[in-house]
C-alpha positions as CSV (number, residue, x, y, z in Angstrom):
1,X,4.0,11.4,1.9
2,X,5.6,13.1,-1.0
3,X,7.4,12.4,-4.4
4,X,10.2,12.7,-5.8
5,X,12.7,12.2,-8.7
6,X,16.7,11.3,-8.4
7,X,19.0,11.4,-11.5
8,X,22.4,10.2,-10.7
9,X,25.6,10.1,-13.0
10,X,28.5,8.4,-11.3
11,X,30.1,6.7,-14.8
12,X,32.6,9.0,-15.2
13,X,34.5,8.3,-11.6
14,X,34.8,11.3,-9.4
15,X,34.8,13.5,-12.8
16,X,31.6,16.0,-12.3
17,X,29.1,16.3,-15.0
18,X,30.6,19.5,-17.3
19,X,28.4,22.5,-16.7
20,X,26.1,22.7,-19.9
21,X,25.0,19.1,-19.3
22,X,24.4,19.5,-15.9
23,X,21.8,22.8,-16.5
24,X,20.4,20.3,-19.3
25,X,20.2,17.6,-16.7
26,X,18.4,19.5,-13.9
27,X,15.8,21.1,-16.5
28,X,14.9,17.8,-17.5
29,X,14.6,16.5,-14.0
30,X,12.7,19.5,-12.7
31,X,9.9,18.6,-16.1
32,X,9.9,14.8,-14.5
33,X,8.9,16.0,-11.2
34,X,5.7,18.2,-12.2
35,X,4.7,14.8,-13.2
36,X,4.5,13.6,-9.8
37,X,3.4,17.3,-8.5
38,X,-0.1,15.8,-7.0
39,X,1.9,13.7,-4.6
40,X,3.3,17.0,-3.5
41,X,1.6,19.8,-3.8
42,X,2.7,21.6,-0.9
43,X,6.4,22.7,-2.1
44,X,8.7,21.7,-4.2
45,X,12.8,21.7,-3.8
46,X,15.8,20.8,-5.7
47,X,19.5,19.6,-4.7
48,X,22.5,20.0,-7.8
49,X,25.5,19.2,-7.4
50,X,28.6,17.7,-8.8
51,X,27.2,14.2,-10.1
52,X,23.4,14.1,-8.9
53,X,20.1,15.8,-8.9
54,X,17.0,15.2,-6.6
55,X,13.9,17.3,-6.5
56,X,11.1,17.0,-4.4
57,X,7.3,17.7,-4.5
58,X,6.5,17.8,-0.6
59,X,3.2,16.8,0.3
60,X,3.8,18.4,4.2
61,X,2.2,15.9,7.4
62,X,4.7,16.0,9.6
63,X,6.8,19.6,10.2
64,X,5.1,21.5,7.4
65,X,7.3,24.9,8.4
66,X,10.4,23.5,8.3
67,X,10.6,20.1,6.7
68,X,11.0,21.0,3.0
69,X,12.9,18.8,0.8
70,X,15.6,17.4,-0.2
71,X,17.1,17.6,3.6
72,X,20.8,18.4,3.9
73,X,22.7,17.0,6.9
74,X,24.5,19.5,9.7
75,X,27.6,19.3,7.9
76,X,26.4,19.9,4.4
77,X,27.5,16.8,2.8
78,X,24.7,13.9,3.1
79,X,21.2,15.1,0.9
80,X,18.2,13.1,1.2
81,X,14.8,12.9,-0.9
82,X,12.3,11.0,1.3
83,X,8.9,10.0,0.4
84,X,6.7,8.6,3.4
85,X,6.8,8.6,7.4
86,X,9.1,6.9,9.8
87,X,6.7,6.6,13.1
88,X,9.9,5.9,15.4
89,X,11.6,8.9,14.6
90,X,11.2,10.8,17.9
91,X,13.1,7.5,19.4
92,X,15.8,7.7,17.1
93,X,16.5,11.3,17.4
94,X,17.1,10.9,21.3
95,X,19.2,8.7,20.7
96,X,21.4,11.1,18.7
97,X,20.8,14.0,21.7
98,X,24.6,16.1,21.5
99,X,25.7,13.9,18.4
100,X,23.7,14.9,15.1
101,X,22.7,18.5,15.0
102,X,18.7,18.4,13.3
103,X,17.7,21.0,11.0
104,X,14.4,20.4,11.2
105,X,11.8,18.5,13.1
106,X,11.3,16.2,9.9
107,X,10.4,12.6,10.4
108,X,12.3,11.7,8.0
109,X,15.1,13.4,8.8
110,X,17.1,10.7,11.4
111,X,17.5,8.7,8.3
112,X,21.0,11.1,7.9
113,X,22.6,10.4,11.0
114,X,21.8,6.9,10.6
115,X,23.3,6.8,7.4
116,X,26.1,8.7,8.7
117,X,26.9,6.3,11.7
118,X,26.0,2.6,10.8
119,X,26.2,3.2,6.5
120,X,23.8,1.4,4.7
121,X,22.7,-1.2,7.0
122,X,20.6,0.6,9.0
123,X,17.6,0.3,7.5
124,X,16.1,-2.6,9.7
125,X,16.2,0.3,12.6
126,X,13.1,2.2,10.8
127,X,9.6,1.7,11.9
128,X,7.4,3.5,8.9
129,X,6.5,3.4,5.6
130,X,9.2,4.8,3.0
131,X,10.9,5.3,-0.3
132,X,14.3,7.2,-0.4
133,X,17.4,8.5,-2.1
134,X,20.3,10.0,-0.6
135,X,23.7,11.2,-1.9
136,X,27.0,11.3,-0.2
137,X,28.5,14.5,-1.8
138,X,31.7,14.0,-0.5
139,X,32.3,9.9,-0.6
140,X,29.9,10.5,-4.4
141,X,27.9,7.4,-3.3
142,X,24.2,7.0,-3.3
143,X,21.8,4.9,-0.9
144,X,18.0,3.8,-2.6
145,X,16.3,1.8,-0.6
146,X,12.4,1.1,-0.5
147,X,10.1,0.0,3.0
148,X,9.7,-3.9,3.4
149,X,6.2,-4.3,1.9
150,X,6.4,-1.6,-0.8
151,X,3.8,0.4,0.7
152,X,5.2,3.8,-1.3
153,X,5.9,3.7,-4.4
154,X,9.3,3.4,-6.3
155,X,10.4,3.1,-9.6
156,X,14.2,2.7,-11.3
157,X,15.3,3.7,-14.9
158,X,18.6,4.0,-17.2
159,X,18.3,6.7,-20.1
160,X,20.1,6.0,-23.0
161,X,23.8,7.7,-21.7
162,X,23.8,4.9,-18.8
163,X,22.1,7.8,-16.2
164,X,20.5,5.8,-13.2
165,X,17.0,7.4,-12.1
166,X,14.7,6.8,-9.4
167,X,11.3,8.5,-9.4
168,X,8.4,7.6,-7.3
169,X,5.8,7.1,-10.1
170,X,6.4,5.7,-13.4
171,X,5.4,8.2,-15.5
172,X,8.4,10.5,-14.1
173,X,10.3,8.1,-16.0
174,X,8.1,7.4,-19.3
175,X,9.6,9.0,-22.4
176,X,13.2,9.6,-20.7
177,X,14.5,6.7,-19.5
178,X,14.9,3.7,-22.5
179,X,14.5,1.1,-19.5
180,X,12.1,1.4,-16.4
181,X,11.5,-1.1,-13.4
182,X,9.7,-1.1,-10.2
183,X,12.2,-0.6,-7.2
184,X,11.8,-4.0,-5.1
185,X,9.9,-3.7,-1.8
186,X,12.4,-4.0,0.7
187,X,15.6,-4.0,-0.9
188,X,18.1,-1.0,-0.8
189,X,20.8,-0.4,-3.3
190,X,24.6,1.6,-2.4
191,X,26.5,2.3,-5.1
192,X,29.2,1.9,-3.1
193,X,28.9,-2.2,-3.4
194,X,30.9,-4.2,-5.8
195,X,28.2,-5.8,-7.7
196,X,26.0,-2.5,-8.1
197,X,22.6,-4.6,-7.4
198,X,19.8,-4.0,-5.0
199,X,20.1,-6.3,-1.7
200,X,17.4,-7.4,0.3
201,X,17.4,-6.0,4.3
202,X,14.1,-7.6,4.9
203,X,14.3,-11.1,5.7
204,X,12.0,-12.9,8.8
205,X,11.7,-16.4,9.8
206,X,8.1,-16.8,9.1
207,X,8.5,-16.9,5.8
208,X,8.9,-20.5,5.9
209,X,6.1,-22.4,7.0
210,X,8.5,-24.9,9.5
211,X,9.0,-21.7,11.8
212,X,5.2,-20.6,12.9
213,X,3.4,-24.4,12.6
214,X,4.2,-25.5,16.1
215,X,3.6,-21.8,17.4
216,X,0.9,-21.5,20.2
217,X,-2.7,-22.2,19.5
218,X,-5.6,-19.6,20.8
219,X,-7.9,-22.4,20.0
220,X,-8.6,-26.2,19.8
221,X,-9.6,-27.8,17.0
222,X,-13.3,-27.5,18.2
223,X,-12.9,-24.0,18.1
224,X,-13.0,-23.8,22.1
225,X,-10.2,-20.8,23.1
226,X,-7.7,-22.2,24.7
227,X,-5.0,-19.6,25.5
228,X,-6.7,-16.3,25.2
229,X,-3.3,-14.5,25.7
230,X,-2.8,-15.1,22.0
231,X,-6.1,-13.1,20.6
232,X,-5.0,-10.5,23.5
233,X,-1.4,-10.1,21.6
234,X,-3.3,-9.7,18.1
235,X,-5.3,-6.7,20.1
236,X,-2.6,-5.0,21.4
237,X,-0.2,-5.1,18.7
238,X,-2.7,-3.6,16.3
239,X,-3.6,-0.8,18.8
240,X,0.4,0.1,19.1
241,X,0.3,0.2,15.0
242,X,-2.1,2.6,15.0
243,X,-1.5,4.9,17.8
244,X,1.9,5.1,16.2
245,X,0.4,5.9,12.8
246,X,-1.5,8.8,14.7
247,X,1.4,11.1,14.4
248,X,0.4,14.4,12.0
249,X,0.4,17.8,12.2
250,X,-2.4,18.3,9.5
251,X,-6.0,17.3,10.0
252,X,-6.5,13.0,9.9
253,X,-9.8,10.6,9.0
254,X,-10.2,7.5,8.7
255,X,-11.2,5.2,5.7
256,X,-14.3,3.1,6.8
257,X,-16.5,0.4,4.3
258,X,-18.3,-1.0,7.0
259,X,-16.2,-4.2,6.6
260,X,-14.3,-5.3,9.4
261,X,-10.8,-4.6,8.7
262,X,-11.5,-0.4,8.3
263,X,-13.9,-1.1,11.3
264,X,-11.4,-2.0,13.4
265,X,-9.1,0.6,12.1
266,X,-11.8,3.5,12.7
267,X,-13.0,2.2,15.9
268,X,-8.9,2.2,17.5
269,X,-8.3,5.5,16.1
270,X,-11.5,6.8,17.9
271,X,-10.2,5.5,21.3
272,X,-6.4,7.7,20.7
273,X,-7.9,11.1,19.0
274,X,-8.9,12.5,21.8
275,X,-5.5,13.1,22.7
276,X,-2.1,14.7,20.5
277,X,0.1,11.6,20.2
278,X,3.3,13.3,19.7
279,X,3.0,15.0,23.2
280,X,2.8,11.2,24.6
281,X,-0.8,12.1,25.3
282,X,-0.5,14.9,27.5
283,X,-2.2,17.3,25.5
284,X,-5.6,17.3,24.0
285,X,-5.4,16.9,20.0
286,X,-5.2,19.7,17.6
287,X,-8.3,18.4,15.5
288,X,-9.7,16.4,18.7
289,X,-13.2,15.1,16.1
290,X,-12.8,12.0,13.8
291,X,-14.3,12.2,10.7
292,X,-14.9,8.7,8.1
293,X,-15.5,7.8,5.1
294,X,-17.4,5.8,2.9
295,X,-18.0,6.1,-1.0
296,X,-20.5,3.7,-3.2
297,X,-23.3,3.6,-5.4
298,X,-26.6,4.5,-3.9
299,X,-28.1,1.7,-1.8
300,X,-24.3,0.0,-1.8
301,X,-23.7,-3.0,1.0
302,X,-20.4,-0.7,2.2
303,X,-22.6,2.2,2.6
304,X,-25.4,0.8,4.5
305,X,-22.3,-0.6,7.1
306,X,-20.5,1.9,6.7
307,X,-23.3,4.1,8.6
308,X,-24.0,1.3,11.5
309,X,-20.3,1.2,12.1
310,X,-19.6,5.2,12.3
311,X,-22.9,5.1,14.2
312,X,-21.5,2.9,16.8
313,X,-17.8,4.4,16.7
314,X,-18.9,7.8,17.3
315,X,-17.3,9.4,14.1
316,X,-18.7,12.6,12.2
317,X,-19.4,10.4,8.9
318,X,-19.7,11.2,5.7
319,X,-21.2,9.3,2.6
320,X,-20.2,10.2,-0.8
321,X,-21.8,8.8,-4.0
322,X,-21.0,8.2,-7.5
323,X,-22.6,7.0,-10.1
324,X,-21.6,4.4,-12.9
325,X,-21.2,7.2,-15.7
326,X,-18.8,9.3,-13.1
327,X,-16.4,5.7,-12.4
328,X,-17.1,5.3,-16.1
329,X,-15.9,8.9,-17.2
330,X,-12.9,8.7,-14.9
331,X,-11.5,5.6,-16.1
332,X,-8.7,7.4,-18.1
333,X,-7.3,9.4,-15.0
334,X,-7.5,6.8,-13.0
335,X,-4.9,4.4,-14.9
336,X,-3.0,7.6,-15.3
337,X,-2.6,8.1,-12.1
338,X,-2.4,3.9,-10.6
339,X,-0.4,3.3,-13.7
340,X,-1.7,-0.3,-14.0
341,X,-4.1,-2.2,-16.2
342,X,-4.3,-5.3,-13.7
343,X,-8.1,-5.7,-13.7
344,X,-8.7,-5.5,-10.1
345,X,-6.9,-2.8,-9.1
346,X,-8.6,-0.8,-11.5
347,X,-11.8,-1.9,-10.4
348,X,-11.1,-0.7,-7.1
349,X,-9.0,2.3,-7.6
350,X,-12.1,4.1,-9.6
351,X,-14.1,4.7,-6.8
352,X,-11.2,5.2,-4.3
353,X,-9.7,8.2,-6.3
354,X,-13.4,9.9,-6.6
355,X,-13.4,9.3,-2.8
356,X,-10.1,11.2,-2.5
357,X,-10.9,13.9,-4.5
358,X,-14.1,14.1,-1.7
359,X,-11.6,13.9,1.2
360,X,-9.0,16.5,0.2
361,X,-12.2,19.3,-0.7
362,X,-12.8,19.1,3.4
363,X,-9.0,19.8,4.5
364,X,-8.1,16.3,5.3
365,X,-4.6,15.4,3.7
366,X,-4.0,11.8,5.8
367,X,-6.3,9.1,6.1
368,X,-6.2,5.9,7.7
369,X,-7.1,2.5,6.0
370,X,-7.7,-1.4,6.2
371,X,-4.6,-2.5,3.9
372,X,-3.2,-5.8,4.5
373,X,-5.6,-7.9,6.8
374,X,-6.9,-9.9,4.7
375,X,-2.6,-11.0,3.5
376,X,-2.2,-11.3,7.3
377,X,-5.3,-13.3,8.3
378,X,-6.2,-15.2,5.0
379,X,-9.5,-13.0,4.2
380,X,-9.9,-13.2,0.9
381,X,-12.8,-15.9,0.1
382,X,-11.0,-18.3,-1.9
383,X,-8.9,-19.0,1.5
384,X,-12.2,-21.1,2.3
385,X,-10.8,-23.9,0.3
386,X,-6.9,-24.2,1.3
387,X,-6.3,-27.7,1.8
388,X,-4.2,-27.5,4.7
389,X,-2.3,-24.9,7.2
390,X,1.1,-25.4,5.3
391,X,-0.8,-24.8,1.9
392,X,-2.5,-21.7,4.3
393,X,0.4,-20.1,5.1
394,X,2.3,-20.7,2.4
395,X,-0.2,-18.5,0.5
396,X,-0.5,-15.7,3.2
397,X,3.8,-15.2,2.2
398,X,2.8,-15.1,-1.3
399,X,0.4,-12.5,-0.7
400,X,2.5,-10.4,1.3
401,X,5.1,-10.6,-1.2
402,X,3.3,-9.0,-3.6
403,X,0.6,-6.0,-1.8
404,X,2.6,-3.9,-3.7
405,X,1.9,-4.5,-6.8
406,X,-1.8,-4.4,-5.9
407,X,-3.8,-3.2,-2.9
408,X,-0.7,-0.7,-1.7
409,X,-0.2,0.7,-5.1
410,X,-4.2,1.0,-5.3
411,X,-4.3,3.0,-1.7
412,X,-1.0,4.6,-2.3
413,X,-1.8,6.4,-6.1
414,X,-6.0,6.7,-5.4
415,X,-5.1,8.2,-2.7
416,X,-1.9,10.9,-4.0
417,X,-3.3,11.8,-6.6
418,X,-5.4,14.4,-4.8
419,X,-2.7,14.9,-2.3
420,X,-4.0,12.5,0.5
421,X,-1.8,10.3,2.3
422,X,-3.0,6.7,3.4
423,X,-1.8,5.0,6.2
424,X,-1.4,0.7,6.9
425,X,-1.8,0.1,10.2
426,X,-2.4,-3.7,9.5
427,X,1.4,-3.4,8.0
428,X,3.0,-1.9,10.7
429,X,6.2,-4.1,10.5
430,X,6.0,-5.2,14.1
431,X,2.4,-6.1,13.9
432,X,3.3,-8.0,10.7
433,X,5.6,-10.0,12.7
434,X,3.1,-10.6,15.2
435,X,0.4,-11.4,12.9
436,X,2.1,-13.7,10.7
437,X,4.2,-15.7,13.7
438,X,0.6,-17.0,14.5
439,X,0.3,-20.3,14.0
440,X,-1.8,-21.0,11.0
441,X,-4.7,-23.2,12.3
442,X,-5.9,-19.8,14.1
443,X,-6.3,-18.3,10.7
444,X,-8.1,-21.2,8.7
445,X,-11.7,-21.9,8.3
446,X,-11.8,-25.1,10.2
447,X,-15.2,-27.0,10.8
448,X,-16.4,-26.8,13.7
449,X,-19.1,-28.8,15.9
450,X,-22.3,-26.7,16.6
451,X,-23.1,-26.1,20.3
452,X,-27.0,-26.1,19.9
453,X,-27.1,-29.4,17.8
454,X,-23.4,-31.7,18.0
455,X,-24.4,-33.5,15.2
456,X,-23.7,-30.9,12.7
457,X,-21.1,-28.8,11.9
458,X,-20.4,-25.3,10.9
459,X,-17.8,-23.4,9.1
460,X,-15.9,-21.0,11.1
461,X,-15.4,-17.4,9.8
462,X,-13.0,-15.9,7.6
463,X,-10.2,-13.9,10.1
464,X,-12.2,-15.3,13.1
465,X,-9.0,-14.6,15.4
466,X,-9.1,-10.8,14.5
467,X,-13.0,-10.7,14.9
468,X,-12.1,-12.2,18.3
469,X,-9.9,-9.7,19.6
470,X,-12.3,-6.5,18.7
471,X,-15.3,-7.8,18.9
472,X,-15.9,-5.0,21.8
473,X,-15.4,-2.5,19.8
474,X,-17.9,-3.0,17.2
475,X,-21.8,-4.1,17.0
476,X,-21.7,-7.4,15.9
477,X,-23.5,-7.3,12.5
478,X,-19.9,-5.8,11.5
479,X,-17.8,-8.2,13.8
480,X,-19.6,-11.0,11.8
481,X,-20.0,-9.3,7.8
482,X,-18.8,-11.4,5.2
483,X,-15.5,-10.6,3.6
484,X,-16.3,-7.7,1.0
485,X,-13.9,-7.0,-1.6
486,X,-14.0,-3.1,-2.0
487,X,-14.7,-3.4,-5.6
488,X,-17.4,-5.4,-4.4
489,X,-19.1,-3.3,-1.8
490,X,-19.0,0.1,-3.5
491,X,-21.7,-1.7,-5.2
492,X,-22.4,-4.6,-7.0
493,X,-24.1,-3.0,-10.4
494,X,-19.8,-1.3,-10.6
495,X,-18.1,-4.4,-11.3
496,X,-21.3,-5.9,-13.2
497,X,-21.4,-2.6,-15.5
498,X,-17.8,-2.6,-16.4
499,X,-17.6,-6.3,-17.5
500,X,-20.6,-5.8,-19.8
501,X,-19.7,-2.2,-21.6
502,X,-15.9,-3.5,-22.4
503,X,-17.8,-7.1,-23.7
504,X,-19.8,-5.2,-26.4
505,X,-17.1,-2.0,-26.8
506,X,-14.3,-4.8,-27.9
507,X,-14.6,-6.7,-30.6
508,X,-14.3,-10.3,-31.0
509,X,-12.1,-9.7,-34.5
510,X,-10.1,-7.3,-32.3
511,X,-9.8,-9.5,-29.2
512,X,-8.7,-12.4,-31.3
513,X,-5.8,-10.3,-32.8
514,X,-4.7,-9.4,-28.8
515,X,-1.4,-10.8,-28.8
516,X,-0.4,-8.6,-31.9
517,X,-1.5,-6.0,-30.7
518,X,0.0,-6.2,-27.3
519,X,2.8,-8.9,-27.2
520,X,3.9,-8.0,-24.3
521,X,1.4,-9.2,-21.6
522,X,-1.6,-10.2,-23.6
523,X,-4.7,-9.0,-22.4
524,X,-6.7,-12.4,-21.0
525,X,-10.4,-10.8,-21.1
526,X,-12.0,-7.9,-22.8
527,X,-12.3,-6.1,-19.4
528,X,-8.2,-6.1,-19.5
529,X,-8.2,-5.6,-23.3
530,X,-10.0,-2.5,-22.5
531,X,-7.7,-1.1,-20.0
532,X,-4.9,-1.8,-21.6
533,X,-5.9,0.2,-24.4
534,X,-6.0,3.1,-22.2
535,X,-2.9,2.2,-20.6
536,X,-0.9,1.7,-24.2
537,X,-1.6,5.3,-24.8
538,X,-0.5,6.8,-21.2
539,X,2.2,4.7,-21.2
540,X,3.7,3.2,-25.0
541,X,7.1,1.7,-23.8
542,X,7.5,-1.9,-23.5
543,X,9.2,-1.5,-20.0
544,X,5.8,0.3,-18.8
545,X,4.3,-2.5,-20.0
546,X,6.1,-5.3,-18.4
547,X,6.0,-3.5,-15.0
548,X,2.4,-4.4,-14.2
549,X,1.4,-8.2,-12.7
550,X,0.3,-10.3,-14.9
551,X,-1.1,-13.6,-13.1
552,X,-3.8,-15.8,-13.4
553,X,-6.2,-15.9,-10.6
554,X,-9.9,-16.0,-9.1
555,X,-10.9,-13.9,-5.8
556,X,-7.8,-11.8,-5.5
557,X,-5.8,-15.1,-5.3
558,X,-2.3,-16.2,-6.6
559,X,-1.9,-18.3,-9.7
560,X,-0.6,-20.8,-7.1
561,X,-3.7,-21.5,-5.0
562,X,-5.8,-22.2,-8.7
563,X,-4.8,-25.0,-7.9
564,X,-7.0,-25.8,-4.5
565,X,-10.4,-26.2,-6.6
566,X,-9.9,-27.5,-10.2
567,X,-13.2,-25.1,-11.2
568,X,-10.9,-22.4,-11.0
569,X,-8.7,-23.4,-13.6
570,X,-11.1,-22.2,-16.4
571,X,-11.9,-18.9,-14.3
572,X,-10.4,-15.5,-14.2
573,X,-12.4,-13.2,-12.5
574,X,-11.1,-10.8,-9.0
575,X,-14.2,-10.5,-7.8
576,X,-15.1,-12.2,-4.4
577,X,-18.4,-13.4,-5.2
578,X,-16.5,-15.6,-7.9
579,X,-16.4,-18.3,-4.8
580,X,-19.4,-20.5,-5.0
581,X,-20.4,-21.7,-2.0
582,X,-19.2,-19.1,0.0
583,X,-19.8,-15.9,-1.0
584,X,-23.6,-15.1,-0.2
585,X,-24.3,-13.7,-3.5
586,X,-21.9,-16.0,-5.5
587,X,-22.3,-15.6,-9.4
């Protein structure tokens, strides 16, 4: 994980930039990049040449001798600036044994011959998480391309001479560029096509409902198993994800809450630590103890399961505290470094980046976390009340298109900002296939007949089919905890604190005047009124602005599924315990 700015000038044909201009250029590229230095503060390098610059801030995982950035093919011609990991690599690079000459033992490195081989449309051949740029010096063609989900960061920019940019945070690009965008999640863009616009190379049949419905069922509609090779795919496709994820060369933990999803996570990546998994397990790992993590408020429901969970995984664990006035005083550096005001997020992200900051002090640069089970499986609360399986799934795609703008930029920024990488298992793109090719009804929250009393009926869990499959693993007060949004967990006095201290620090003469103010994006509460006032000043530009979501919603869902419970209509409030009648300690 790394960052990294790209500035690319190709308006004048196969002209180069004229000498002066070009010094001019690279100065001001190599001031954007100290931006994004805390995503990479292990090195930093820098590629000029005729019509493009790329510098790098390495954050070093993988290789950290010889895999300093930007990488330059065998021939001298192809530079890349790579931010994240591909997890196949070792595969690819046999497969160019005696054809492509490696430099370096850089993950990211096969993306080169790849390029040089198939062109662009290779991308579909990587297995990792990613964010690139690479120029063609001697065709003077560049390649951008992003990872399916958008789990790493990527924004786009024009300056006011028609220079294209790409940085991987935003504020690379603040104050230079007149126009700024978010890169789409899994799209790439080769200036070498006609039309010059980014093209989508993720595409899978489950995203329309007609393609999983009829799909096998791992239980009737009684909730009796019937095809237990279903749960038993859901296992071992997870378990692949994270061995995969495994790969470092730097010392590892592992995010654990004490709710199910970093659970599983912790209790997985206890079963491969023991051994190094790029040796294919034939040698005993270099940091062979696994060390968690939990961060809350003192006497927090995460902590207090956080413990039984570590307890029962056998991980050295470690419990950090904060209190409101530290979340409270780090409000400002956190939107500096999440660059969002979405309410949520920031919620979340406070006491994720104090975490971080915990994390990196002890030597650990790579963590991994829960991120995206609750898209996959339909976690969230508000799932409780979809009114049927196509409605279901229908939601699940909707979520999925969009964890970038929310719980992968929250994990991604928290995280870099102290120069810690976090890695997805639960978006591993092969367990994303297997996970959302399940047929629907195996998610849902279908009523089902008690076996001590037939007459009644009880609600089955939220993500029962992934409780199913690790159940082993884990005591079963944590199999069987109630979804927990993380905002939520840390403790509930967090999100309680925050809603009442912006209430009485904005004014209701100030709140009224909110679209003047802030035309773009009006602020719908005084929580986001609040942020965004913070925000405004990190950020002034109108294209800042317009780059965070903006949606309507209650429980983390999408403005779509208000539409399940017509209570929600006049609500807007993240937090789980927004669901009445579901969550335990609904408002």
């Amino acid at each position: 994980m790394c960052g990294f700015v790209g500035a690319f000038d190709l308006s004048s044909g196969s002209k180069p930039i004229e000498e002066g201009l070009k010094e001019q250029l690279r100065e001001e590229v190599l001031e954007m990049s100290k931006k994004i230095r805390h995503r990479g503060p292990d090195w930093s390098g820098v590629y000029t040449g005729d019509n493009a610059i790329l510098s790098h801030e390495r954050l070093s995982i993988v290789d950290p001798l010889s895999g300093k950035q930007p990488l330059v093919s065998d021939d001298n011609k192809i530079i890349l600036a790579a931010n994240g990991e591909i997890y196949n690599h070792q595969e690819i690079r046999k497969s160019f044994e005696g054809i492509y000459n490696f430099k370096t033992k850089s993950d990211c490195e096969v993306i080169i011959p790849l390029y040089k081989k198939y062109g662009p449309d290779f991308i579909e051949k990587l297995s990792g998480i990613f964010a690139f740029a690479l120029y063609d010096s001697e065709k003077d063609l560049y390649l951008i391309a992003r990872d399916e989900i958008g789990v790493i960061p990527l924004y786009q920019g024009w300056d006011k001479a028609g220079r294209y940019y790409v940085a991987s945070e935003l504020k690379a690009l603040e104050g230079h560029c007149t126009t700024i965008e978010e890169f789409p999640n899994g799209h790439y863009l080769f200036s070498g096509d006609p039309d010059g616009k980014p093209k989508a190379w993720y595409k899978r049949s489950w995203m329309e409902y007609d393609n999983v419905k009829n799909n096998p069922k791992a239980c009737d509609e009684k909730g009796e198993i019937i095809n237990p090779a279903v749960i038993e795919k859901v296992r071992n496709g997870l378990e692949n994800a994270v061995k995969a994820q495994l790969m470092s060369d730097v010392p590892y933990g592992v995010l654990l809450s004490g709710g199910l999803d970093s659970s599983i996570i912790a209790a997985v990546t206890q079963k491969f630590s023991k051994k190094r998994i790029e040796s294919d397990s034939k040698e005993n790992a270099w940091w062979p103890q696994l060390h968690s993590f939990a961060v809350g408020l003192e006497g927090s429901p995460d902590l207090a399961a956080a413990q039984k969970a570590a307890d029962y995984i056998g991980t050295i664990h470690h419990e950090i505290h904060f209190t409101i006035q530290e979340a409270l005083d780090a409000l400002p550096d956190v939107i500096y470094h999440i660059e969002t005001y979405d309410i949520t997020t920031v919620r979340a992200s406070t006491p994720m980046y104090l975490l971080a900051r915990v994390i990196k002090s002890m030597g650990i640069k790579m963590v991994l976390s829960g991120e995206g089970s609750d898209e996959l499986f339909g976690g969230y609360l508000y799932f409780h009340k979809a009114p049927d399986s196509k409605e279901f799934h229908e939601e699940l795609v909707r979520k999925m298109s969009k964890l970038h703008l929310y719980d992968c930029l929250r994990a991604n920024k928290s995280l870099m900002a102290w120069g810690v990488e976090g890695r997805v298992p639960f978006l591993d793109k092969d367990f994303i296939d297997t996970a959302m090719n399940l047929n629907p009804c195996d998610k849902m929250n279908i009523l089902m007949e008690d076996k001590k009393d037939p007459s009644k009926k009880t609600q089955r869990m939220e993500k029962w089919i992934l409780r199913k499959a690790f159940e082993d693993l884990l005591p079963p007060e944590i199999v069987w905890r109630q979804k927990e949004q993380f905002s939520d967990g840390v403790g509930y006095n967090w999100i309680d604190t925050l809603k009442k201290m912006t209430e009485e620090k904005i004014s209701d003469a100030e709140f009224a005047r909110r679209e003047n103010r802030f035309p773009v994006n009006p602020p719908k509460t005084k929580e986001e009124y609040y942020y965004r006032e913070i925000y405004s000043r990190l950020f002034p530009s109108d294209s800042a602005a317009k780059a965070v979501p903006h949606e309507a919603g209650v429980a983390c869902s999408t403005a779509k599924a208000l539409e399940w419970d017509a209570a929600w209509k006049k609500m807007d409030e993240p937090s789980g315990r927004a669901i009445s009648g579901v969550h335990n300690k609904a408002y």
